[in-house]
Structure formats: structure tokens, C-alpha cells
KERORO-327778 format. One record per residue (C-alpha): residue in one letter; x, y, z; chain. Coordinates in pm, whole numbers, always signed. Last residue first. Example, Ala and Ser with C-alpha at 12.3 -4.5 7.8 and 13.67 -1.06 7.14 Angstrom:
2
(atom "S", (+1367, -106, +714), "A")
(atom "A", (+1230, -450, +780), "A")
This chain:
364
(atom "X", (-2763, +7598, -7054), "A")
(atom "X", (-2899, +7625, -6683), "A")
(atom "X", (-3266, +7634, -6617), "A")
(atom "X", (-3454, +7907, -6484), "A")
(atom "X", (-3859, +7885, -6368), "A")
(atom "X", (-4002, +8189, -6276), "A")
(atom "X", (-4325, +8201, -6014), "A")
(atom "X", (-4512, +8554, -5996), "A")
(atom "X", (-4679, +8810, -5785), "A")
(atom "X", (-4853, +8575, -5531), "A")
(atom "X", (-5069, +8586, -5342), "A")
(atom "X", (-5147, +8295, -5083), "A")
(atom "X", (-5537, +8293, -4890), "A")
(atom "X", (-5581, +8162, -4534), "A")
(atom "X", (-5542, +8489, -4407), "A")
(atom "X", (-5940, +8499, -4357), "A")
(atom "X", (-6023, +8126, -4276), "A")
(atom "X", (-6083, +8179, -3925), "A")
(atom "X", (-6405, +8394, -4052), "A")
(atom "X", (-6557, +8062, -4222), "A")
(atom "X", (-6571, +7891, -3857), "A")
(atom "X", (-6866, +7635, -3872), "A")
(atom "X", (-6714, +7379, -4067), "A")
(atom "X", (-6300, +7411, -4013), "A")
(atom "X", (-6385, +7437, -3584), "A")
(atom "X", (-6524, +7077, -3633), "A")
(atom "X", (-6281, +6967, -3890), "A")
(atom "X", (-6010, +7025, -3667), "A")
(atom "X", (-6129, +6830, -3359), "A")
(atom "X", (-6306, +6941, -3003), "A")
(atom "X", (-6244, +7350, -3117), "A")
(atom "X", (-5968, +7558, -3061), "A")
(atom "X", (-5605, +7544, -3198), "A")
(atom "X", (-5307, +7526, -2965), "A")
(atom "X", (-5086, +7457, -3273), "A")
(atom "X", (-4844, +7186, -3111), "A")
(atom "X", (-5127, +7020, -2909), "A")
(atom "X", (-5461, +7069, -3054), "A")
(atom "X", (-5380, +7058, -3455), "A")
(atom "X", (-5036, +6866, -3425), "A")
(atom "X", (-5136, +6647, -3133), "A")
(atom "X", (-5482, +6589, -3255), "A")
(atom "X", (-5384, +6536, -3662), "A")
(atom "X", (-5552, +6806, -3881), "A")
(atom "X", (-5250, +6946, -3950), "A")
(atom "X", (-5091, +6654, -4052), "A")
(atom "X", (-5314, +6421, -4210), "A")
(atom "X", (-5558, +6624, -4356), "A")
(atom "X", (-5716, +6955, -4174), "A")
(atom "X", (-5777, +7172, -4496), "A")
(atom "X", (-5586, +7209, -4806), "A")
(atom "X", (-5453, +7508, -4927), "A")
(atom "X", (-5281, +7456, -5284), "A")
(atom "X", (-4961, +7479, -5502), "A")
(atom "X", (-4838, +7252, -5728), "A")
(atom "X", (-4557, +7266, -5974), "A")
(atom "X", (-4490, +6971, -6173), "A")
(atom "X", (-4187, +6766, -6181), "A")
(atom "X", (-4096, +6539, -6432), "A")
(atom "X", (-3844, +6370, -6205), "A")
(atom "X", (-3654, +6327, -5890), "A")
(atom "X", (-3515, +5995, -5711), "A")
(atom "X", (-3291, +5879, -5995), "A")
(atom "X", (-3181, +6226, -6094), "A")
(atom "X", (-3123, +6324, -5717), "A")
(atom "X", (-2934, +5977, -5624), "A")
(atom "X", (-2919, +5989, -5240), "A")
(atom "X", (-2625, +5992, -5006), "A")
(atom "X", (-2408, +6288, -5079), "A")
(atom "X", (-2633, +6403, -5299), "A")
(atom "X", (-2681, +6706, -5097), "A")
(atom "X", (-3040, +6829, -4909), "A")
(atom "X", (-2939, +7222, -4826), "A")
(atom "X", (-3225, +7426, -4645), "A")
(atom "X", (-3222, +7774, -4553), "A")
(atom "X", (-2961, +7817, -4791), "A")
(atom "X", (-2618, +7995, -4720), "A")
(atom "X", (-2583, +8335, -4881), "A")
(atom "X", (-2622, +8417, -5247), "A")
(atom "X", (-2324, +8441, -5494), "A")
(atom "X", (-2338, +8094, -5620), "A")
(atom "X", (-2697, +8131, -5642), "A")
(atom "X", (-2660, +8298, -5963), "A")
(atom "X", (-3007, +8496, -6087), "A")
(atom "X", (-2999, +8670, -6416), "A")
(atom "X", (-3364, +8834, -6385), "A")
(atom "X", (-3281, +9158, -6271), "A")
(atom "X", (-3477, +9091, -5962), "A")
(atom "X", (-3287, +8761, -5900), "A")
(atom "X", (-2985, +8943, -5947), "A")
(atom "X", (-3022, +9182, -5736), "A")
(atom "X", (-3043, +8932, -5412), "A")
(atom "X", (-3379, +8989, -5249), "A")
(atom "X", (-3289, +9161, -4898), "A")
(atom "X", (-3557, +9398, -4851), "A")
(atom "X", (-3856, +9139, -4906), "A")
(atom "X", (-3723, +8878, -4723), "A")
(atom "X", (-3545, +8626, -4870), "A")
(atom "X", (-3558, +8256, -4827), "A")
(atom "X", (-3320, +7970, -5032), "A")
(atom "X", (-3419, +7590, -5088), "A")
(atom "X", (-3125, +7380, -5177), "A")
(atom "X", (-3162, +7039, -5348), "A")
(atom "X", (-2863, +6824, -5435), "A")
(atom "X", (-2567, +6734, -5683), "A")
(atom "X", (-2743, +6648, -5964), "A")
(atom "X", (-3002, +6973, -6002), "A")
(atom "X", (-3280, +7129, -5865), "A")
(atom "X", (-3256, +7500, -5709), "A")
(atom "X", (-3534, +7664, -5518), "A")
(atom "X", (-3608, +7982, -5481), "A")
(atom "X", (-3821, +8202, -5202), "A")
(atom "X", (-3911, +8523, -5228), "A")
(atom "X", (-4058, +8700, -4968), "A")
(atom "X", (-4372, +8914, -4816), "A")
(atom "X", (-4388, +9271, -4794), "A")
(atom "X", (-4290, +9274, -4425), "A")
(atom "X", (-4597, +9248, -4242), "A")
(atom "X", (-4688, +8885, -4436), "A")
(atom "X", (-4331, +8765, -4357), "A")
(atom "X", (-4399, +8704, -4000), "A")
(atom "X", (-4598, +8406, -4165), "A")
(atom "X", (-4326, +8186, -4292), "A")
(atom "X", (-3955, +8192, -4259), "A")
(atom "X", (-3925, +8431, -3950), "A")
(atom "X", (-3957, +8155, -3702), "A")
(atom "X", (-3590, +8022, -3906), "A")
(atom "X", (-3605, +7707, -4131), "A")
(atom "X", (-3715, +7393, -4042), "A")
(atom "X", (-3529, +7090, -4237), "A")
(atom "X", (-3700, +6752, -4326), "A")
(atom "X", (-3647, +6447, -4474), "A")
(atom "X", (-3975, +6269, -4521), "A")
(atom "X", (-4262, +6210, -4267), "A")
(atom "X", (-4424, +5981, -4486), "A")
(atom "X", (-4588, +5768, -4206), "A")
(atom "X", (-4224, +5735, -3985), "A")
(atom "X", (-4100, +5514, -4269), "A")
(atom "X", (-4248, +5400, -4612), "A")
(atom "X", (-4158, +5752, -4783), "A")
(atom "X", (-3807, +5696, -4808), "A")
(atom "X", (-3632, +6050, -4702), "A")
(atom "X", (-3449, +5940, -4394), "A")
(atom "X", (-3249, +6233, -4286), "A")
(atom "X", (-3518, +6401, -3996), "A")
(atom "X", (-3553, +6726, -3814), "A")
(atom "X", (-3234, +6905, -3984), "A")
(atom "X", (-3261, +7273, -3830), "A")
(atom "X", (-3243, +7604, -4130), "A")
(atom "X", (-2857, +7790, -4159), "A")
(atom "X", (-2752, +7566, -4421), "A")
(atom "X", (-2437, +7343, -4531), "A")
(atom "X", (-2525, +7019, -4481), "A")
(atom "X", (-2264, +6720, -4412), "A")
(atom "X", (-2450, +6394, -4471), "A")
(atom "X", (-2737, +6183, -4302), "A")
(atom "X", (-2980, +6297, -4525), "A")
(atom "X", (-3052, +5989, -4688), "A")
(atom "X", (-3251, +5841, -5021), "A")
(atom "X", (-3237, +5422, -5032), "A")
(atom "X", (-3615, +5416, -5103), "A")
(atom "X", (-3841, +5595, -5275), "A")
(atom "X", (-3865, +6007, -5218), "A")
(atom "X", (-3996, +6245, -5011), "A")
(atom "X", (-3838, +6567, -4953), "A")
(atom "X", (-3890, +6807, -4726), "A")
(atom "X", (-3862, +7225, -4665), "A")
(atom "X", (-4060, +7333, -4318), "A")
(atom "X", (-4140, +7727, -4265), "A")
(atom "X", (-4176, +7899, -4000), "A")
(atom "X", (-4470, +8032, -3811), "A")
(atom "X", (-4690, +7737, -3733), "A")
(atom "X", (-5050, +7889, -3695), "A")
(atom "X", (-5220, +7602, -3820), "A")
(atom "X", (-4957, +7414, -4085), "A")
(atom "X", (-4700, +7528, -4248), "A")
(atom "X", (-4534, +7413, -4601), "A")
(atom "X", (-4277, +7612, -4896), "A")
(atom "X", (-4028, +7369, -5088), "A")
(atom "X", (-4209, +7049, -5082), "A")
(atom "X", (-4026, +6853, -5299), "A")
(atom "X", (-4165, +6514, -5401), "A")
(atom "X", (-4026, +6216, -5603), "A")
(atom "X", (-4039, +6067, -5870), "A")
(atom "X", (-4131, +5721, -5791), "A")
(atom "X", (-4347, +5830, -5491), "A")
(atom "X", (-4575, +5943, -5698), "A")
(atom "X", (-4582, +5839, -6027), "A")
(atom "X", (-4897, +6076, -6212), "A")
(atom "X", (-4887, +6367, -6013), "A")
(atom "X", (-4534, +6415, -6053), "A")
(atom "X", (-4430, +6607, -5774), "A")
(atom "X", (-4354, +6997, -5685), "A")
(atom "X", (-4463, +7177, -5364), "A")
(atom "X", (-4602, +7512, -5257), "A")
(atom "X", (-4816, +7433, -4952), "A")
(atom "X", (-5093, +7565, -4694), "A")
(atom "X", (-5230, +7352, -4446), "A")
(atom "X", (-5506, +7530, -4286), "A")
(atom "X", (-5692, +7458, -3979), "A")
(atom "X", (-5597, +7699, -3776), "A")
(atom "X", (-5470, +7962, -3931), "A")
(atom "X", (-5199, +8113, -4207), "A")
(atom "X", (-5181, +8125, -4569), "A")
(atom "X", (-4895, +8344, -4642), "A")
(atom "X", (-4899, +8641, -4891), "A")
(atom "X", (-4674, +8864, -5169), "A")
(atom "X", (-4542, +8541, -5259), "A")
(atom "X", (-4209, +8541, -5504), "A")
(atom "X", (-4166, +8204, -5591), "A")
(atom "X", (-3783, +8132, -5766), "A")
(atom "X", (-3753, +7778, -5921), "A")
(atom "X", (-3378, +7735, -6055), "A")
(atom "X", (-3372, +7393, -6333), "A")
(atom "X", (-3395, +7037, -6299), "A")
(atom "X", (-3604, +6734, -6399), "A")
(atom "X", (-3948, +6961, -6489), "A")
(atom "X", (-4312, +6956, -6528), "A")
(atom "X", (-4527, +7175, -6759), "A")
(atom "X", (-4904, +7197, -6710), "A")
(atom "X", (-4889, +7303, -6317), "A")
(atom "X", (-5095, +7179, -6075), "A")
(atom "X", (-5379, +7371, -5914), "A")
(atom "X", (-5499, +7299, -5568), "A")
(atom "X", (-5817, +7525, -5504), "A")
(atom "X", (-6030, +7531, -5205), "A")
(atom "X", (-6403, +7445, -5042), "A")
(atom "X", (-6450, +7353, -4658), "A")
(atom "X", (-6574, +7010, -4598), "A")
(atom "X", (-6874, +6799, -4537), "A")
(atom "X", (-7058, +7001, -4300), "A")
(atom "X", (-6911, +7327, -4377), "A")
(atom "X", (-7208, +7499, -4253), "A")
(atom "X", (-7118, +7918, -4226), "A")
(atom "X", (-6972, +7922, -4567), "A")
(atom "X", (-6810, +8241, -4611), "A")
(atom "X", (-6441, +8210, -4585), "A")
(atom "X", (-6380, +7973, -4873), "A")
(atom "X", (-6001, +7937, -4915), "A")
(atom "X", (-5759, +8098, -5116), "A")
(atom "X", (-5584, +8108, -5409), "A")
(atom "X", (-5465, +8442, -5550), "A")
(atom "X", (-5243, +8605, -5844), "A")
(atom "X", (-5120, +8934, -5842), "A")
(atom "X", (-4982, +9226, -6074), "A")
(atom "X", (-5195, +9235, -6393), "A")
(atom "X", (-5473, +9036, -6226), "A")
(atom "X", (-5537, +8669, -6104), "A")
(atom "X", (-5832, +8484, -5951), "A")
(atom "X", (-5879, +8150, -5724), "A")
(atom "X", (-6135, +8076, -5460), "A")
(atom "X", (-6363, +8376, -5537), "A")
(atom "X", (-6677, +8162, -5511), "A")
(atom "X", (-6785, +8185, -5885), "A")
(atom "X", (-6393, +8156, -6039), "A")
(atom "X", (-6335, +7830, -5798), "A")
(atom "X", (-6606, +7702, -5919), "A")
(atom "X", (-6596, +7774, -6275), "A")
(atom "X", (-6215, +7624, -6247), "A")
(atom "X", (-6294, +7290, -6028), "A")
(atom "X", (-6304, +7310, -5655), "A")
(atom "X", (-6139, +7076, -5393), "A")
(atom "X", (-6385, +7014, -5202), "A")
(atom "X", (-6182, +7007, -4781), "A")
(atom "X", (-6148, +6796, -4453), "A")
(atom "X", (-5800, +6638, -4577), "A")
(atom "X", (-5756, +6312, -4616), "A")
(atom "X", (-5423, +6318, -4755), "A")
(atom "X", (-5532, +6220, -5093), "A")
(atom "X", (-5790, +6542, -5072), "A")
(atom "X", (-6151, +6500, -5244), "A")
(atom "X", (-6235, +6608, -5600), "A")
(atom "X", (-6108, +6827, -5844), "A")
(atom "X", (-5733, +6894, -5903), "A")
(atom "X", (-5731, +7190, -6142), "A")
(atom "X", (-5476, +7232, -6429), "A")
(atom "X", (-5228, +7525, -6451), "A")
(atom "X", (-5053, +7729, -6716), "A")
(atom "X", (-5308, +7901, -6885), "A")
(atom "X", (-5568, +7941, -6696), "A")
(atom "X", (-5335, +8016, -6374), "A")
(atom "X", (-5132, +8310, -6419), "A")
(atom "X", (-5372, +8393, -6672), "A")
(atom "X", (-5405, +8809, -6557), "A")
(atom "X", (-5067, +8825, -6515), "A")
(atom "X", (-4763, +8560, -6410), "A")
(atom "X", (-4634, +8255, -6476), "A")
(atom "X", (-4279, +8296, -6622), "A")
(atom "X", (-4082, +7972, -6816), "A")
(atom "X", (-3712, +7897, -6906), "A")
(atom "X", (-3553, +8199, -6826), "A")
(atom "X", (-3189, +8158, -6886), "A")
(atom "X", (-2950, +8033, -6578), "A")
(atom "X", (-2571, +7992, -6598), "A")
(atom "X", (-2465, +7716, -6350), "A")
(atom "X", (-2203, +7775, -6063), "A")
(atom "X", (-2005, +7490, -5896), "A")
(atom "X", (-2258, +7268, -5610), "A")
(atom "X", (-1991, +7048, -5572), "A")
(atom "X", (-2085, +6779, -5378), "A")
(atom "X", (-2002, +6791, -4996), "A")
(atom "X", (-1789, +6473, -4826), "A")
(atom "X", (-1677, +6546, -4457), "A")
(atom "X", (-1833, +6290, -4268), "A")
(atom "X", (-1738, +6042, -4556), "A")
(atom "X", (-1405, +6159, -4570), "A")
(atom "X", (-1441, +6078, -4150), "A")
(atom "X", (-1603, +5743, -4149), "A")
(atom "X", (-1332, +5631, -4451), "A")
(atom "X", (-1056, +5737, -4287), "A")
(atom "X", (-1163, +5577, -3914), "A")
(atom "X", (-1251, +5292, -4145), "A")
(atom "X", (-943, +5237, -4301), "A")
(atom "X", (-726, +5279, -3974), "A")
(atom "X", (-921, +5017, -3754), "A")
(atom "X", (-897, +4781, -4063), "A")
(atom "X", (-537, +4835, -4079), "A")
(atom "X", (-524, +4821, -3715), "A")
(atom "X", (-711, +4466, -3705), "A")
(atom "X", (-481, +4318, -4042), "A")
(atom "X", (-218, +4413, -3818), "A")
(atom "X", (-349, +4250, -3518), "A")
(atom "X", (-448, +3940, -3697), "A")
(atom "X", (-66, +3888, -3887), "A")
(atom "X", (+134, +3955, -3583), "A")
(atom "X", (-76, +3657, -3415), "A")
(atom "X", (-27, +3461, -3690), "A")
(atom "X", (+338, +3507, -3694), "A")
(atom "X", (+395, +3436, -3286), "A")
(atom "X", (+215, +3130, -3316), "A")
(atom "X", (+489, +2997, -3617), "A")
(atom "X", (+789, +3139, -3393), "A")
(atom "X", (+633, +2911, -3099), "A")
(atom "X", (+469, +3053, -2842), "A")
(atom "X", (+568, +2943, -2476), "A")
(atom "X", (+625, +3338, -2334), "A")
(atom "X", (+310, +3413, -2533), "A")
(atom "X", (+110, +3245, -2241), "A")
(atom "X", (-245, +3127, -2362), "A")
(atom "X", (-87, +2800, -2485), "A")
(atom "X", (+21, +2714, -2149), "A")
(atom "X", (+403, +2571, -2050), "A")
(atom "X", (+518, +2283, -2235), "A")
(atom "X", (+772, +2248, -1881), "A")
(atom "X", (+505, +2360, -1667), "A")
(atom "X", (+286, +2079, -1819), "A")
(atom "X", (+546, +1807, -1774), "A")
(atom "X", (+622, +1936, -1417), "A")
(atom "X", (+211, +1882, -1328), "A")
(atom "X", (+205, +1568, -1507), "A")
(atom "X", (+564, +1456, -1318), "A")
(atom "X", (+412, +1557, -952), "A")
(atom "X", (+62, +1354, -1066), "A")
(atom "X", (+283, +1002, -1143), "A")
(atom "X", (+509, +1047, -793), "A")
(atom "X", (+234, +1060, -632), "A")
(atom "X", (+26, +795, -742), "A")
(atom "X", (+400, +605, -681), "A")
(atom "X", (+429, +696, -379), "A")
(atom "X", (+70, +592, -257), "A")
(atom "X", (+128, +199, -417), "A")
(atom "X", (+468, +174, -204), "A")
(atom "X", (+272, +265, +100), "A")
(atom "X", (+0, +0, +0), "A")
């Protein structure tokens, strides 16, 4: 027996000697040359990749198109007494955003004062006089004849719509394949909102998240229209974008589409670049945009296409008639939207644009 016990421990005393003398694999003091290779090999290949994307992350942080000057001509002028007989078309019928409004066709519209034009000024508006709105509050939305792929869009509005209520746009889509090519809204408010909101909405694989130059707020990047209920890309200008303009003369705004990105500029009356009113405008010259969306990450002649011009007032709809935008955000009265938009024509008094013209350049 006692020579038995020895010998057990004799046998685990060489085991435990053997190992010390192999010594662990996890110890780089007992790797062999080939061990020591590979594991040279991983960590470089680690810092290299490391290295790459750190590069890569920041160039792509950093990477602007280049938005290099274009020589505009006048392409097309709406303006005068058929500023919009002859260059617009009349949605009739209910809103596609659900809105709480009768879109009205031309003899309408003419009959119930909802859209006229002079020498000097055009107007849309909507009905302030019905006292039972029961099924909806009359308007206009008028799309333009000719549509566009690029070119410098300058809106000079003498008026804002503005109320509860009222959602009040200046946009451009093709009517016909939306979301395929695209949407551009480059002047929307809603109730009493007093700045302005540019957005895009566009198919799929279309980001904002890029370097912007602009002085306006980014509020979202993804501009697919199948997330967040359509809310699109969208930047928010200054509080001085939208209806603080009406005591000031009103403003120009322009909008330039081309391959390397959408920008969306607003003047104020007294500070309309000289160019623009001389009719040779070059928005290389002009100050930051309110609103810059680059084609850094998003395809702008894939995305954007044969473009109409729309503008219109609809009524409650989706967004501002929604109850934390309506009640909430735009502290409007009332138990819903569409019950203070039937039986409260007098809140629709500002709810009217004018306009003095909309010029279309394109670069030769």
C-alpha cells in the first residue's frame, strides 16, 4: 500500500512538471515562432482595418458635392391676368391626404372667389363664407401643365396662408408616379406654425445623413416615404420663414434642382439678391440656404423627375388636422379640426397665398 501511494504521487508531480515544462498556450512566453506570426498577422490586419474605417467614417463625414455655378436663362414665367388658366390644371375632388376640404374645379373656384389673377397678383384661397361646412371647406390645388427634372424655381409670394386649420403648400411632384419621382415640398406650415418646413420624399435608399451646409434645423435624414408615415427628410427654417413675412412685404423664395442636391433659399422682401430681380439669378453668390439636401447619399436624378408645380390650401388632412399637431403643437380651438374648419368661415381669412409671380430658370 505505501509503495502503491508513492507512486500515485510520484505520477501527478511529473504531469504537473510536464505541463510547466510545455508551458500554457495562452502564455506568449511558450509561443512558438509559427504562433507568434499569426498573431502579428491578426493585429495588423485589425489596425489596418481600424485605420481604413476611421478614414473612410471621416471623408465620408466630410464629403459635400460640388454645387459649382450654373448659368440660368428663363425657361418659363407665370404671371398676369392667366397666371393660372393658362398654365395650370385643377385637381377636383376629395384630398389624398384626407384632408377635410372640395377641392373646386375652375368655374367654381372663379364663382366663389377661390382662385383669380390680375396684372400684378395672383390668388388662391379658401372659402371664408360658408357658415355649414358640414362635409368640408371648399379650395383650389392647381398643378402646373409643364413639369421639370432640374432647373432654378424662384416664388415670389406677396402672402402666407396662415390659421388653424389650414395647411398651406407650394410643392412639386409628378402627379402621375408618386413616390417614384419624387416630391419637394419647398414652402409648407400648418395652423398657426410660423416657419417654414422644406422636405423631400422620395423611394427608397434616399438619406440625409450627410454634411449640410444651411442655416435652417435638420428634423429628420431618412427620405423613403415608407417610414415614420411619410414624414420625409426635413429641415425647419428660421420663425421668420413663414408668416412674420406677411408684415414685411412678403418673400421670395427659390429653389434649385439639379445632380448634386436640393437647396431651398428665403429672402425677405428687402434683402432679395439683385440678381434675382434683374432676372440673371446665380446662387453661387447668395448666402447659405435655408435648407441644403446634398447628394451625398441619395441619387437626385434617380429619385426626382418630371416635376410639376403645385400649389394649394388644403384643410385639416393628415398633418395638421392630426390631434397632437392641430390641438397640441398649434393650440387650436375647437373638439377636432374639422369641427372648428365647418362652422368657422371667418378663421379662414389669411388663409389665402398671393402671389406676384413664379419663374422657372434652367442652366444651358
Amino acid at each position: 500500500m505505501r509503495s502503491d501511494a508513492y507512486a500515485s504521487v510520484d505520477t501527478v508531480d511529473y504531469d504537473k512538471s510536464a505541463t510547466a515544462q510545455r508551458g500554457s498556450k495562452y502564455n506568449p512566453r511558450h509561443w512558438s515562432l509559427k504562433t507568434w506570426l499569426i498573431a502579428a498577422a491578426i493585429i495588423i490586419v485589425a489596425l489596418i482595418a481600424i485605420i481604413v474605417g476611421a478614414v473612410v467614417g471621416t471623408r465620408d463625414a466630410n464629403a459635400y458635392p460640388d454645387y459649382y455655378p450654373l448659368n440660368y436663362s428663363i425657361k418659363d414665367t407665370f404671371e398676369g391676368e392667366d397666371f393660372w388658366t393658362s398654365n395650370f390644371d385643377y385637381f377636383v375632388g376629395y384630398d389624398p391626404t384626407q384632408g377635410f376640404v372640395h377641392y373646386s374645379n375652375p368655374d367654381q373656384s372663379a364663382q366663389m372667389n377661390l382662385t383669380f389673377a390680375s396684372a400684378s397678383h395672383a390668388v388662391l384661397r379658401v372659402d371664408n363664407t360658408q357658415t355649414n361646412a358640414s362635409t368640408g371647406r371648399h379650395s383650389a390645388r392647381l398643378t402646373s401643365k409643364n413639369q421639370y427634372n432640374d432647373g432654378l424655381f424662384i416664388f415670389d409670394v406677396v402672402h402666407f396662408p396662415y390659421g388653424c386649420a389650414s395647411w398651406p403648400a407650394v410643392w412639386l411632384t409628378d402627379p402621375s408616379d408618386w413616390p417614384n419621382h419624387g416630391e419637394i415640398d419647398v414652402i409648407e406650415a400648418v395652423n398657426q406654425a410660423t416657419y417654414n418646413t422644406a422636405t423631400l420624399h422620395t423611394t427608397n435608399h434616399c438619406s440625409m445623413k450627410a454634411k449640410q451646409i444651411q442655416t435652417g434645423t435638420t428634423l429628420t435624414t431618412n427620405c423613403y416615404n415608407g417610414t415614420k408615415s411619410n414624414s420625409g427628410c426635413g429641415i425647419k427654417a428660421d420663425a421668420q420663414s413663414y408668416e412674420m413675412m406677411n408684415s414685411l412685404g412678403g418673400a421670395v423664395y427659390a429653389m434649385e434642382l439639379r445632380s448634386a442636391g436640393i437647396r431651398v433659399w428665403v429672402f425677405e422682401r428687402s434683402e432679395v439678391p439683385a440678381d434675382i430681380t434683374a432676372g440673371t439669378p446665380a446662387p453661387s453668390t447668395w448666402s447659405e440656404p435655408a435648407a441644403d439636401f446634398p447628394s451625398t447619399h441619395c441619387d437626385i436624378g434617380s429619385h426626382f423627375g418630371n416635376l410639376s408645380i403645385i400649389a394649394n390650401i388644403d384643410v385639416c388632412g393628415s398633418w395638421a388636422g392630426s390631434t397632437n399637431v392641430y390641438s397640441t403643437q398649434g393650440k387650436c380651438p375647437g373638439t377636432s379640426c374639422s369641427a372648428y374648419a365647418a362652422v368657422n368661415p371667418a378663421g379662414f381669412d389669411e388663409a389665402y397665398w398671393e402671389f406676384n409671380s413664379f419663374k422657372v430658370y434652367q442652366a444651358a
